[in-house]
Residue frames relative to the residue before (quaternion, step in Angstrom):
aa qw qx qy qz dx dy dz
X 1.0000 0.0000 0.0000 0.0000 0.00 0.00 0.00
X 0.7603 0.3185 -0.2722 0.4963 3.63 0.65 -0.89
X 0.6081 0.4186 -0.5065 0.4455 3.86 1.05 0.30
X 0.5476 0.6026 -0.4635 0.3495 3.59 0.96 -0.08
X 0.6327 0.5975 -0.2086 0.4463 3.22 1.45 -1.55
X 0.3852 0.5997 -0.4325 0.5522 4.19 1.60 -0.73
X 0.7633 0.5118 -0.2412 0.3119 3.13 -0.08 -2.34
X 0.7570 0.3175 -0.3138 0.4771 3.82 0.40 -0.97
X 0.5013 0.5302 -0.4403 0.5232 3.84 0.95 -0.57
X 0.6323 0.4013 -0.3756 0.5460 4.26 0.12 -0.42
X 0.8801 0.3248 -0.2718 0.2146 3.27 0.18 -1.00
X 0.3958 0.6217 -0.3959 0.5478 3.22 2.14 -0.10
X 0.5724 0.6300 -0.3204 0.4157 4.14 0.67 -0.88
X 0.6395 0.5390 -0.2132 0.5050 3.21 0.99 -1.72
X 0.7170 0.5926 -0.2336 0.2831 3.10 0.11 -1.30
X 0.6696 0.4877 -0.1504 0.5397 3.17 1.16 -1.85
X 0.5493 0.7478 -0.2084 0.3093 3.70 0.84 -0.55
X 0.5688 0.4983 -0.0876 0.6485 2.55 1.52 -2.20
X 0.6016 0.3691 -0.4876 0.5139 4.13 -0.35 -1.06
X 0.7755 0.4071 -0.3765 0.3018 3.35 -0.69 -1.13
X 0.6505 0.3538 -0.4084 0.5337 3.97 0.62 -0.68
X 0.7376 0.4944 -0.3818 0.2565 4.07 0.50 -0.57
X 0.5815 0.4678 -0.4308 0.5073 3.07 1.99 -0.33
X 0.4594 0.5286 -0.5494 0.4557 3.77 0.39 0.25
X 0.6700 0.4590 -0.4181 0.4070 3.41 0.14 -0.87
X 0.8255 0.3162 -0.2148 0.4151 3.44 0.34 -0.98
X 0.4491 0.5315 -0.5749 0.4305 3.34 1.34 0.72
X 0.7323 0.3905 -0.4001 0.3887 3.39 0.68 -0.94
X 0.2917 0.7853 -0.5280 0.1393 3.66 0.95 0.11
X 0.7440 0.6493 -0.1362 0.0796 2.61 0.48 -2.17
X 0.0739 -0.8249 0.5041 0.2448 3.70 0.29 0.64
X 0.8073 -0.4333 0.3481 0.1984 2.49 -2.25 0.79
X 0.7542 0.1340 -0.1901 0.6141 4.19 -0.62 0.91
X 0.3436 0.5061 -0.6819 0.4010 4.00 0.49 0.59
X 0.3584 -0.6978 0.6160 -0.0717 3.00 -2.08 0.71
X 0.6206 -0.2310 0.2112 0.7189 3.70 1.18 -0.87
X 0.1346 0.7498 -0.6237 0.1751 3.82 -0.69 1.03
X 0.0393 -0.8177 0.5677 -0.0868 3.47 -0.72 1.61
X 0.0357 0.7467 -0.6579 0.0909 3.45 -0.88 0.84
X 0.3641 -0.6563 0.6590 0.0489 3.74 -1.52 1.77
X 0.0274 -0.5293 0.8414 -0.1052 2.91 -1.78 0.37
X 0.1525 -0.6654 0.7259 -0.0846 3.17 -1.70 1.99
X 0.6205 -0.5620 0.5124 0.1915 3.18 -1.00 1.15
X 0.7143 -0.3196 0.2342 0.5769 3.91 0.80 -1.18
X 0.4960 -0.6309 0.5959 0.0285 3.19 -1.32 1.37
X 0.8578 -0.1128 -0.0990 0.4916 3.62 1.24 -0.07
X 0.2198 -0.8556 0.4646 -0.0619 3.22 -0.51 1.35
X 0.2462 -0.7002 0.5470 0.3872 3.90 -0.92 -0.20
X 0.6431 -0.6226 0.3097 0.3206 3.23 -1.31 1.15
X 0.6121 0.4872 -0.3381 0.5231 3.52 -1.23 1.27
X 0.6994 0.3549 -0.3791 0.4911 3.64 1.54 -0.57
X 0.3677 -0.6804 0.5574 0.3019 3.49 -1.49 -0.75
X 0.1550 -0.7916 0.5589 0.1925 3.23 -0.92 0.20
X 0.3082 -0.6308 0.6522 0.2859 3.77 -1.31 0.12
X 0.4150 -0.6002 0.6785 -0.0847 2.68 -2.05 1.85
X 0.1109 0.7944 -0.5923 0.0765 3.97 0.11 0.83
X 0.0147 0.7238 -0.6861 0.0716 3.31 -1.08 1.20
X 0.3006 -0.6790 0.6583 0.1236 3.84 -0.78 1.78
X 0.2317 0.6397 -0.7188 -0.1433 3.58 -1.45 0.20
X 0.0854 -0.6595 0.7355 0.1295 3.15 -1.24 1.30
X 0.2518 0.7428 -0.6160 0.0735 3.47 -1.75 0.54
X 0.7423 -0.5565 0.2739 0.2535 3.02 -1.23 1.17
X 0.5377 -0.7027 0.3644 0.2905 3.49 -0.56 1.79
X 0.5912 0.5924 -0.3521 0.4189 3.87 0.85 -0.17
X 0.7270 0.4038 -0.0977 0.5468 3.45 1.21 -0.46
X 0.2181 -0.7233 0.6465 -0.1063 3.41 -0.89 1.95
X 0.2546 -0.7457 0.6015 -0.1320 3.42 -0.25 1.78
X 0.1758 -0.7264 0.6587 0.0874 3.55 -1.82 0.54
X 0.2706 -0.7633 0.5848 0.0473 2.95 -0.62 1.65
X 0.1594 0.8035 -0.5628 -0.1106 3.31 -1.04 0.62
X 0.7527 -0.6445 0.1212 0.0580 3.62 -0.69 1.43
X 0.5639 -0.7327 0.1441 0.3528 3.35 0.14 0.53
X 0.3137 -0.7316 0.5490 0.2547 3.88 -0.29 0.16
X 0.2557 -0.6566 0.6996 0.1185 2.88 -2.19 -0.45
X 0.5615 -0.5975 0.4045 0.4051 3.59 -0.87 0.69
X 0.8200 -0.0727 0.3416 0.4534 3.21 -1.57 -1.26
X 0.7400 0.3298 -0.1998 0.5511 3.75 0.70 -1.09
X 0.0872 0.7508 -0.6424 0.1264 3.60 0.29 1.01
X 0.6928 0.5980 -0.2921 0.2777 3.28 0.43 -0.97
X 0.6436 0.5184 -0.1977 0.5272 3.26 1.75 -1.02
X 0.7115 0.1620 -0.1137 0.6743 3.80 0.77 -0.08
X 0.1627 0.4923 -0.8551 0.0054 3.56 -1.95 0.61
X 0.6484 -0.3533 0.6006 0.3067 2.96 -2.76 -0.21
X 0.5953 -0.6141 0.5121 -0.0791 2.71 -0.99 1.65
X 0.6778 -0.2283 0.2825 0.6393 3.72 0.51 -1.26
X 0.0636 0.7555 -0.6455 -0.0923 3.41 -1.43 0.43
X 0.1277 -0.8674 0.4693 0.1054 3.32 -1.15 1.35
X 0.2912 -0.8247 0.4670 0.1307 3.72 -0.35 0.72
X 0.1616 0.7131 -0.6822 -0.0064 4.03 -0.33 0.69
X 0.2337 -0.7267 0.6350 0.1185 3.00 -1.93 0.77
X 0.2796 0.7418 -0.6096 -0.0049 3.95 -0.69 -0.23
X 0.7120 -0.3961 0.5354 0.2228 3.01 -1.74 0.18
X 0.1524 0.7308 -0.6653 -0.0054 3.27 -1.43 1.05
X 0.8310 -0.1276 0.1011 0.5320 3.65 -0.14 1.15
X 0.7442 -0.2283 0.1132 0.6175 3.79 -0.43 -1.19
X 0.6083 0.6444 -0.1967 0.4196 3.20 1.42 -0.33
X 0.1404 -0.8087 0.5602 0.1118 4.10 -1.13 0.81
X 0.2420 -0.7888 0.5605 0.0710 3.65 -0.61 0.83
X 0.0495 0.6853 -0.7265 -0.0132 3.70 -1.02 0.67
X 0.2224 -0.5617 0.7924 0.0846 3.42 -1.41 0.78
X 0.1440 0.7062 -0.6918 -0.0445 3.31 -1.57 0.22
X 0.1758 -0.8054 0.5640 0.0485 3.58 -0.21 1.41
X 0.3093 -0.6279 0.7052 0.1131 3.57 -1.22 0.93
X 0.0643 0.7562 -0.6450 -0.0888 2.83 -1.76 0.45
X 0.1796 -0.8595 0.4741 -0.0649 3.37 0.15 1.77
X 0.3440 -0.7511 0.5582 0.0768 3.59 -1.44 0.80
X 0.0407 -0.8068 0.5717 0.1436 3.45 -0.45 0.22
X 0.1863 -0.8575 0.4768 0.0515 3.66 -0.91 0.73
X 0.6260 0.2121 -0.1701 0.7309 3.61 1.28 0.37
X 0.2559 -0.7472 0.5578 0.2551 3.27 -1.50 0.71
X 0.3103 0.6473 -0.6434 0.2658 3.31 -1.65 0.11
X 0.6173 -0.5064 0.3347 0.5005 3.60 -1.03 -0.29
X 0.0809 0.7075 -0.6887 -0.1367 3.36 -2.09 -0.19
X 0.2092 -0.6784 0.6931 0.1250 2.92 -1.15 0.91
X 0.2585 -0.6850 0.6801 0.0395 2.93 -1.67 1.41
X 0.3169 -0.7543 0.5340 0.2132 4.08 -0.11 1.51
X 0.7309 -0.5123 0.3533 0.2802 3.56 -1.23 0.78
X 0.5560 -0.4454 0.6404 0.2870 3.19 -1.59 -0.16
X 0.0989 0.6307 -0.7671 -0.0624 3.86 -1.60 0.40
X 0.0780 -0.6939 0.7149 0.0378 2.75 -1.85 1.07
X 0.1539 -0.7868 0.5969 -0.0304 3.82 -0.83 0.82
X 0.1421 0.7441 -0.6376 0.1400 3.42 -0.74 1.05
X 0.0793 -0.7341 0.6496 0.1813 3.60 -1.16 0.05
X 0.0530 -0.7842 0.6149 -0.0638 2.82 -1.60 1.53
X 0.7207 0.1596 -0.1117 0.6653 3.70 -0.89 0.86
X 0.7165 -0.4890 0.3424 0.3610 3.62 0.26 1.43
X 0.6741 0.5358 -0.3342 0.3831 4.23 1.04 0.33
X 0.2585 -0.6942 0.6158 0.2685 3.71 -0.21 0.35
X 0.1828 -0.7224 0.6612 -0.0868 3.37 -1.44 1.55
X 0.1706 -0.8100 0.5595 -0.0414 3.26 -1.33 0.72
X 0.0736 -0.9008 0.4278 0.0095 3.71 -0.40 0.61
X 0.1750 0.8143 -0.5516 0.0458 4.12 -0.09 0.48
X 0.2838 -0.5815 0.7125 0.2714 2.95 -1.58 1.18
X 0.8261 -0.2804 0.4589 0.1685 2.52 -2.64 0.00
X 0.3748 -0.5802 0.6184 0.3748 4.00 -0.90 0.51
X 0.0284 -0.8306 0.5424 0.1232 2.75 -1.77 0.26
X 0.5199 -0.7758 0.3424 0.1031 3.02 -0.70 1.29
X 0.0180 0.8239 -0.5664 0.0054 4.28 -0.06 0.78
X 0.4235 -0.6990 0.5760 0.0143 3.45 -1.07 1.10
X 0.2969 0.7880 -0.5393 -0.0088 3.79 0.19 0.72
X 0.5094 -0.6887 0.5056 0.1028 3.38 -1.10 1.18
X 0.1285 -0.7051 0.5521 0.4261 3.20 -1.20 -0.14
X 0.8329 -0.1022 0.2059 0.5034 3.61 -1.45 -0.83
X 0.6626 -0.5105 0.4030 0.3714 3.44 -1.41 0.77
X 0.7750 0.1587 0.0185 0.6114 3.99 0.79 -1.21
X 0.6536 -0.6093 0.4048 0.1943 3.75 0.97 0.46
X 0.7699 0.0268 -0.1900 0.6087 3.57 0.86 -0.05
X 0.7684 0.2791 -0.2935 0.4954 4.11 0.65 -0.01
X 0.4477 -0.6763 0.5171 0.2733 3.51 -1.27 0.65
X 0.6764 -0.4922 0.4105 0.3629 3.44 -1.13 1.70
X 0.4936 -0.5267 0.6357 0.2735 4.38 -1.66 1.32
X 0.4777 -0.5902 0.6350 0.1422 2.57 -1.38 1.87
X 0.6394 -0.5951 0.4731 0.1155 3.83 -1.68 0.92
X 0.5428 -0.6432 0.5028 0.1970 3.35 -0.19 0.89
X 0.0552 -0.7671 0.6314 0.0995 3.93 -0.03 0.13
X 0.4660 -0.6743 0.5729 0.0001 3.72 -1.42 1.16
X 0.0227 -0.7365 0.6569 0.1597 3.74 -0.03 0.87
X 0.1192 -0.6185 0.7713 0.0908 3.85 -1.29 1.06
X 0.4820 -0.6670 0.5528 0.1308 3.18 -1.38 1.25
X 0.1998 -0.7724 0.5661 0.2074 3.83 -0.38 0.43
X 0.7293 -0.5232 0.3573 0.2583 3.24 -1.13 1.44
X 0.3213 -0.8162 0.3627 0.3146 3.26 -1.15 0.33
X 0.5331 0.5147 -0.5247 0.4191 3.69 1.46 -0.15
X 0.3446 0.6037 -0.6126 0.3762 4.32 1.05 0.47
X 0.7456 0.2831 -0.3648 0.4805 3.43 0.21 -1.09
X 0.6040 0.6081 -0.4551 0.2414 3.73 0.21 -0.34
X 0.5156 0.7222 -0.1220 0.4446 3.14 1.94 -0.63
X 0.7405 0.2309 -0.0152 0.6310 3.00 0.94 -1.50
X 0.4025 0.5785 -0.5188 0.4839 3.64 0.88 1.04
X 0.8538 0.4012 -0.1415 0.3001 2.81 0.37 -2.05
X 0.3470 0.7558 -0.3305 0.4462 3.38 2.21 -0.14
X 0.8707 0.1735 -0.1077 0.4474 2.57 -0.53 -1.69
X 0.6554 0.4868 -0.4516 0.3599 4.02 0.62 0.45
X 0.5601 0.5158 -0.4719 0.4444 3.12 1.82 -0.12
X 0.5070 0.6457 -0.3315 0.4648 3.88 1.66 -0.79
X 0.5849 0.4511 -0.4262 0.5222 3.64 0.79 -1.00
X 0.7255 0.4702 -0.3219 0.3859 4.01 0.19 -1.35
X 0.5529 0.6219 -0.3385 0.4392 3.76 1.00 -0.13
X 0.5890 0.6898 -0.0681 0.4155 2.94 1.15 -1.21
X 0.6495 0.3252 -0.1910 0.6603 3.26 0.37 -2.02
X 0.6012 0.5417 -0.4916 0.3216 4.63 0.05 -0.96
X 0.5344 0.6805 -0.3477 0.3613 3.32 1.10 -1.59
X 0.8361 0.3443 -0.0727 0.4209 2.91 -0.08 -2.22
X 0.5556 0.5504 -0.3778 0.4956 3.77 0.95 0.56
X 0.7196 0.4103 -0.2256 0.5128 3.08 0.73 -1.04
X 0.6302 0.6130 -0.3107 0.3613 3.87 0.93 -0.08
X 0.5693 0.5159 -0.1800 0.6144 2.80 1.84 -1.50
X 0.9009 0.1697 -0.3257 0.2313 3.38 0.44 -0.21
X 0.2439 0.5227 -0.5979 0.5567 3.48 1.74 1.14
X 0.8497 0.3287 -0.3506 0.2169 3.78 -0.04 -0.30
X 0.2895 0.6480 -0.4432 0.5476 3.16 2.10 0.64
X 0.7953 0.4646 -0.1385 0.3640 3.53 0.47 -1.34
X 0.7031 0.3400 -0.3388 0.5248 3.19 1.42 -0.59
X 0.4438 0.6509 -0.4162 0.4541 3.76 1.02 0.03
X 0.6169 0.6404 -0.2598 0.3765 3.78 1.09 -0.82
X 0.7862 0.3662 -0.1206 0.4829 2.43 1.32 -1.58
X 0.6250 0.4706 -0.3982 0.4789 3.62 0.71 -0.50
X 0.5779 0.3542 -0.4686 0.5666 4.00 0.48 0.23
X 0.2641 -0.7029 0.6574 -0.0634 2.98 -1.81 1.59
X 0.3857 -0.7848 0.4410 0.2023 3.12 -0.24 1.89
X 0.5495 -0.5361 0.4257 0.4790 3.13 -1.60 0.54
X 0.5400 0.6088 -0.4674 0.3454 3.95 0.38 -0.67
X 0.6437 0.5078 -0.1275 0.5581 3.50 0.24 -1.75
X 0.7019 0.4372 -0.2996 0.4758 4.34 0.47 -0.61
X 0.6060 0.4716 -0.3391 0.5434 3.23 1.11 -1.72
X 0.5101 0.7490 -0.3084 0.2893 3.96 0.04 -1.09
X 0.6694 0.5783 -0.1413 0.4445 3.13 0.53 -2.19
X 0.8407 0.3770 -0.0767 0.3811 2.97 0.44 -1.89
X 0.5775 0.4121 -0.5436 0.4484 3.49 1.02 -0.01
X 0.5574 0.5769 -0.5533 0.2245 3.91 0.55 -0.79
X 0.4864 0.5314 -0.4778 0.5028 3.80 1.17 -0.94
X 0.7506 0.4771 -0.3698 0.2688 3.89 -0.23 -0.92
X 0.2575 0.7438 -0.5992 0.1465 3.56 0.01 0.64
X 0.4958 -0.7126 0.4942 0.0462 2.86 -1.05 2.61
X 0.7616 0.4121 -0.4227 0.2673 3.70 0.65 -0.27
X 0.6182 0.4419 -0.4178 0.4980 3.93 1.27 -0.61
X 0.6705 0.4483 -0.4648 0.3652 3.90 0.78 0.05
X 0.5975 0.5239 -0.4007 0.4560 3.54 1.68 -0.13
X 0.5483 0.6208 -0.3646 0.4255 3.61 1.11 -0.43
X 0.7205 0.4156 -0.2573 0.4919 3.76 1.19 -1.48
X 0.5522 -0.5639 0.5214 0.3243 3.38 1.03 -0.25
X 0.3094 0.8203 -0.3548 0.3247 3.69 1.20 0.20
X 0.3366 0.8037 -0.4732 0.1295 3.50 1.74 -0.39
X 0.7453 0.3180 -0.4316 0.3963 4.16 0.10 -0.22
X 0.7093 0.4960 -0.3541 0.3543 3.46 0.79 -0.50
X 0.4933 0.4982 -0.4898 0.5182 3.52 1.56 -0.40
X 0.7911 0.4361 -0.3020 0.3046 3.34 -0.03 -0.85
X 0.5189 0.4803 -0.4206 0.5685 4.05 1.61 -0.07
X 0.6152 0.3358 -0.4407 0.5608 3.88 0.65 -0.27
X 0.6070 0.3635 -0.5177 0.4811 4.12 -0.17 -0.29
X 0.7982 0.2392 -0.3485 0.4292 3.62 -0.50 -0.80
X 0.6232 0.4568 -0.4896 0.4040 3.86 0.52 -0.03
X 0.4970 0.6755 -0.3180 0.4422 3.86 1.17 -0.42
X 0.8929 0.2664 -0.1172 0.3435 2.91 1.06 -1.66
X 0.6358 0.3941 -0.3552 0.5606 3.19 1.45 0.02
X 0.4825 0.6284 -0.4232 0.4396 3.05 0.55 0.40
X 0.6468 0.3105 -0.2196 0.6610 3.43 1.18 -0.73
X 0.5313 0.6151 -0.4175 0.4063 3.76 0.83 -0.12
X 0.5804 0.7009 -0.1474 0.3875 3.38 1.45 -1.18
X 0.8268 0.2983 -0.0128 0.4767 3.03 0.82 -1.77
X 0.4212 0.7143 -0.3813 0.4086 3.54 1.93 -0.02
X 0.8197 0.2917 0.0972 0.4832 2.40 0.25 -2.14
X 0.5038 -0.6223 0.5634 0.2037 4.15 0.33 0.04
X 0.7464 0.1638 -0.5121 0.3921 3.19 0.68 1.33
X 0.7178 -0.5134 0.3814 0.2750 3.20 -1.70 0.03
X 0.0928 -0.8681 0.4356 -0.2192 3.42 0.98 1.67
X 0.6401 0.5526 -0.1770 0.5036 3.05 1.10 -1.29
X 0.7736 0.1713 -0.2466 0.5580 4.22 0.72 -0.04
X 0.5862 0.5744 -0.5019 0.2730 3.58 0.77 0.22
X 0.4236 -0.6207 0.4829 0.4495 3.68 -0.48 -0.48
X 0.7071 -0.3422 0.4000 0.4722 3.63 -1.61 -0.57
X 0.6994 0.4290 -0.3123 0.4788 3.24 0.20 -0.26
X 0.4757 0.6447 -0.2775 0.5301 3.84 1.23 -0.63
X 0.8044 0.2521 -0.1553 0.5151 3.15 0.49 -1.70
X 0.6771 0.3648 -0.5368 0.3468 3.59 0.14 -0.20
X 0.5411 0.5255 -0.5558 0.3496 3.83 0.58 -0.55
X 0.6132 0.6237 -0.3292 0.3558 3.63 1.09 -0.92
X 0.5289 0.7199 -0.1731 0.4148 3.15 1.55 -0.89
X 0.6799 0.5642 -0.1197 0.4528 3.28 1.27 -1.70
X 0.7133 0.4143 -0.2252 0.5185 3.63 1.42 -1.36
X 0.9149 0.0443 -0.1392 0.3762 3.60 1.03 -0.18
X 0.3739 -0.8124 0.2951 0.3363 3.57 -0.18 0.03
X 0.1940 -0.7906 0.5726 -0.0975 2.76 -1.16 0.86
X 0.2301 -0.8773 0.2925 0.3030 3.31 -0.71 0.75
X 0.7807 0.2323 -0.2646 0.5163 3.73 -1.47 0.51
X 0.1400 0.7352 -0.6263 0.2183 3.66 1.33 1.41
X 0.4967 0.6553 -0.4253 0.3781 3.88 0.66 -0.29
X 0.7628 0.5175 -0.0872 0.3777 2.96 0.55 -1.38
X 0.5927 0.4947 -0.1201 0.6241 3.75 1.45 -1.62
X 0.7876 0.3794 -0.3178 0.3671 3.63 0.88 -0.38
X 0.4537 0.6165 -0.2546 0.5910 3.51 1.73 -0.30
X 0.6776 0.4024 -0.3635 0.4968 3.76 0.45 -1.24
X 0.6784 0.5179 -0.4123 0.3187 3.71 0.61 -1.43
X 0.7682 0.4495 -0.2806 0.3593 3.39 0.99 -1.32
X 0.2793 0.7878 -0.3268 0.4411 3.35 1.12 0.00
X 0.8884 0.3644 0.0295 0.2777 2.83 0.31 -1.79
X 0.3581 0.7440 -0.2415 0.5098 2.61 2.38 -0.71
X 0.6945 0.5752 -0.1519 0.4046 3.19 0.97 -1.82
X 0.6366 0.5988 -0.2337 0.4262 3.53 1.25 -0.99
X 0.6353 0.5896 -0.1916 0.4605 3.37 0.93 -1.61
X 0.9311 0.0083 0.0504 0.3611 2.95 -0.20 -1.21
X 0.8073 0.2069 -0.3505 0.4273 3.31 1.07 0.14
X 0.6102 -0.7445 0.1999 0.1830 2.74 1.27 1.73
X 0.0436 -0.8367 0.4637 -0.2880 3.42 1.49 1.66
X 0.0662 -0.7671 0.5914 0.2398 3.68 -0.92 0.32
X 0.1999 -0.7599 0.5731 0.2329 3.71 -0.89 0.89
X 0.5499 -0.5060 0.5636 0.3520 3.23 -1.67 0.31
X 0.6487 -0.6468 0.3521 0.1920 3.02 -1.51 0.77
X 0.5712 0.6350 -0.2175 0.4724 2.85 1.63 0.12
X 0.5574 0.6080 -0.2116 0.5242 2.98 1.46 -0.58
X 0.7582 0.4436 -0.1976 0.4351 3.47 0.69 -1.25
X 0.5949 0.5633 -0.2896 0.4949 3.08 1.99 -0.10
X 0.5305 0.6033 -0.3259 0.4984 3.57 1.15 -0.85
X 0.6163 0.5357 -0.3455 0.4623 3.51 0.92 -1.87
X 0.5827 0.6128 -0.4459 0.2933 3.97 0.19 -1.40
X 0.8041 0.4654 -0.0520 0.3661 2.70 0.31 -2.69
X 0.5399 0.6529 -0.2875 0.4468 3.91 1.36 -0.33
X 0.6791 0.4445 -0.1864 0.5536 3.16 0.97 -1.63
X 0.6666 0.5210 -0.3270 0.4212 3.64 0.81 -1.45
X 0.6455 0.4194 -0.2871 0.5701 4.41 0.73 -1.21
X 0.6677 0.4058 -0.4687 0.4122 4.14 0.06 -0.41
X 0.7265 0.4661 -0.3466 0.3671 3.57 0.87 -0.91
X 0.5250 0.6051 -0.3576 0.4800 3.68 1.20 -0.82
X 0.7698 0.4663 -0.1632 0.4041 3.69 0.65 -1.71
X 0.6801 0.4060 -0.2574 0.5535 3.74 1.43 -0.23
X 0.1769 -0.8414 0.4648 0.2115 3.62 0.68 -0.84
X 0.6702 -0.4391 0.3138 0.5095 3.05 -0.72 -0.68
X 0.5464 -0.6477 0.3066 0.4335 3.37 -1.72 -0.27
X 0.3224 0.7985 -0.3606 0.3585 3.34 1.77 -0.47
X 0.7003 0.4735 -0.1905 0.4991 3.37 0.35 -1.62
X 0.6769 0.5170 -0.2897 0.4366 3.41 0.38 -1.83
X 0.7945 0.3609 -0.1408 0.4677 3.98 0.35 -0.97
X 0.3928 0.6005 -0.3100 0.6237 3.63 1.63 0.47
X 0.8163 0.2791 -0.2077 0.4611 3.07 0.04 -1.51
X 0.5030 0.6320 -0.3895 0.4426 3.89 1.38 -0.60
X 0.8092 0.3465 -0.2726 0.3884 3.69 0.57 -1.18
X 0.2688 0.7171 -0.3694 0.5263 3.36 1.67 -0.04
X 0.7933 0.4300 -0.1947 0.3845 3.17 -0.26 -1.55
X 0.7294 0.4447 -0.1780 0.4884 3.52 0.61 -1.68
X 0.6052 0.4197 -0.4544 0.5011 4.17 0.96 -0.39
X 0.5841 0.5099 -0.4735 0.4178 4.01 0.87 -0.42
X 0.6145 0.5634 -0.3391 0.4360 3.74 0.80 -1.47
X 0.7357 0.4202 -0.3278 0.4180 3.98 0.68 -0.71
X 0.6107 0.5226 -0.3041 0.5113 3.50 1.39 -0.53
X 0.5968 0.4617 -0.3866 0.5302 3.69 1.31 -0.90
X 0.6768 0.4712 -0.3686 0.4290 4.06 0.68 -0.50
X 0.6237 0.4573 -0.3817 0.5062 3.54 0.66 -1.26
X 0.6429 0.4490 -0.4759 0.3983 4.39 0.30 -0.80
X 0.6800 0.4366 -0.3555 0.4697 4.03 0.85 -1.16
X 0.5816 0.5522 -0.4349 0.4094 3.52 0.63 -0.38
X 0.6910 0.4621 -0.3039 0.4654 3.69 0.66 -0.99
X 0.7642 0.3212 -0.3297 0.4517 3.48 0.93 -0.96
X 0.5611 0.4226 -0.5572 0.4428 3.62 0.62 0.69
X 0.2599 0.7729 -0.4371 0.3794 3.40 0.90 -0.18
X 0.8377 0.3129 0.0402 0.4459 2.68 -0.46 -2.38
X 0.5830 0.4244 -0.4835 0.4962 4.15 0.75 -0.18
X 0.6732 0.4209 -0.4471 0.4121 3.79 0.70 -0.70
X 0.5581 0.6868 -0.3239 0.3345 3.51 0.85 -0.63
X 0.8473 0.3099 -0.1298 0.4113 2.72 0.92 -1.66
X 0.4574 0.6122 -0.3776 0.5229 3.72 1.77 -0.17
């Protein structure tokens, strides 16, 4: 059973193989200046009553040109035979479009039938055109002795070789390994492009100071609003650094925050803020110096801290060496107890 099941799996391959090389052939058929050329092909011309037979008609014709197909017939004995099934494939060939349509016709009494062409009519280059196939003529028999159907054939299992299956192993495991490379290599362009499309907070915070320039807002007299874009910059990048919520507390907020953990140059971040407090709203003027110090502060803490991405990288980095520096002293005490 499972070499029959090989045997029809090869011969379905084969098969598919073959179509595909014959429709080349009949691509390169096609001569140069045709327009709409059709050509049939009957499966069998005589049959025993009860079978069927396929009725294949190819039209190839130029993709500029919308043809009328009109459908086969039957004689006088219609009643004793129709079409079973009809399948219809189209595709492209170069400048050129191809439809097959395969009949499959039945015949129920024997004797002859004639099955009357196809017509196809199109008009091209201002001319009305016309095409007919050929009648065709089917032979249907009856049984071999007239009252029993013809001994069914014995069928032959052929064993298929074994460097075949070695073949179609080493395929479809080299197809499977393609696959698994594929789906690796994707996952990691979309690791890499994820990296890059997030904008650290460092590289963000940055940007936004280059817009901030402390001298044309000291000239306009701009003193509270320069100083609501510096401390929004900087806690803002404080926020996203460090994993808290800096960015909505006030000065007083942040220094108590200050008190429960450390941080560095909190002295310094807690003066500028209050300061600034002083600017904003009670409508302090700073020296121009100052608003410069503030800049160049905010601008050296963010460079000197980075980001967290990097910062938690370089941590797991660190902490996969420390297990490799422990797991190597472990072995070499090991081996002294071993060897004592």
């Amino acid at each position: 059973m499972k070499n029959s099941k090989k045997i029809i799996l090869v011969k379905i391959i084969l098969l598919f193989s073959f179509s595909l090389f014959v429709s080349c052939l009949n691509f390169k058929k096609i001569e140069n200046g045709t327009n709409v050329s059709v050509k049939t092909k009957v499966s069998s011309l005589n049959i025993t009553i009860g079978d069927d037979i396929i009725y294949e008609v190819r039209i190839i014709s130029k993709n500029e040109i919308d043809y009328q197909f009109e459908d086969i017939s039957f004689d006088e004995r219609e009643n004793q035979s129709r079409i079973i099934e009809v399948q219809n494939e189209t595709k492209n060939i170069g400048n050129y479009k191809e439809r097959i349509i395969k009949y499959r016709i039945g015949f129920y009494d024997i004797g002859q039938f004639v099955i009357f062409p196809f017509k196809i009519t199109y008009e091209y280059n201002n001319q009305y055109k016309e095409l007919n196939g050929d009648d065709i003529n089917i032979l249907v028999y009856s049984f071999s002795d007239g009252d029993t159907l013809p001994p069914m054939k014995s069928t032959v299992s052929i064993p298929m070789p074994r460097y075949v299956w070695l073949i179609i192993f080493a395929r479809a495991l080299l197809i499977f390994a393609i696959i698994i490379l594929i789906f690796f290599i994707v996952k990691y362009l979309e690791r890499k492009f994820n990296e890059k499309a997030i904008i650290k907070e460092d590289e963000e915070a940055l940007n936004d100071l280059k817009k901030l320039d402390y001298k044309i807002y000291f000239n306009e007299k701009k003193f509270a609003e320069y100083y609501f874009e510096l401390t929004f910059i900087f806690k803002r990048y404080l926020t996203k650094r460090f994993s808290f919520n800096i960015e909505d507390m006030t000065t007083s907020e942040i220094n108590n925050l200050f008190d429960e953990n450390e941080f560095q140059k909190s002295e310094y971040i807690i003066n500028m803020l209050k300061n600034s407090d002083y600017v904003k709203f009670a409508k302090q003027i700073p020296k121009i110096e100052t608003m410069k110090e503030d800049y160049d502060f905010c601008k050296d803490y963010i460079i000197e801290n980075g980001n967290l991405f990097d910062v938690l990288k370089l941590k797991e980095k660190e902490e996969k060496k420390l297990k490799r520096l422990k797991k190597k002293n472990k072995n070499i005490i090991s081996n002294n107890l071993v060897n004592n």
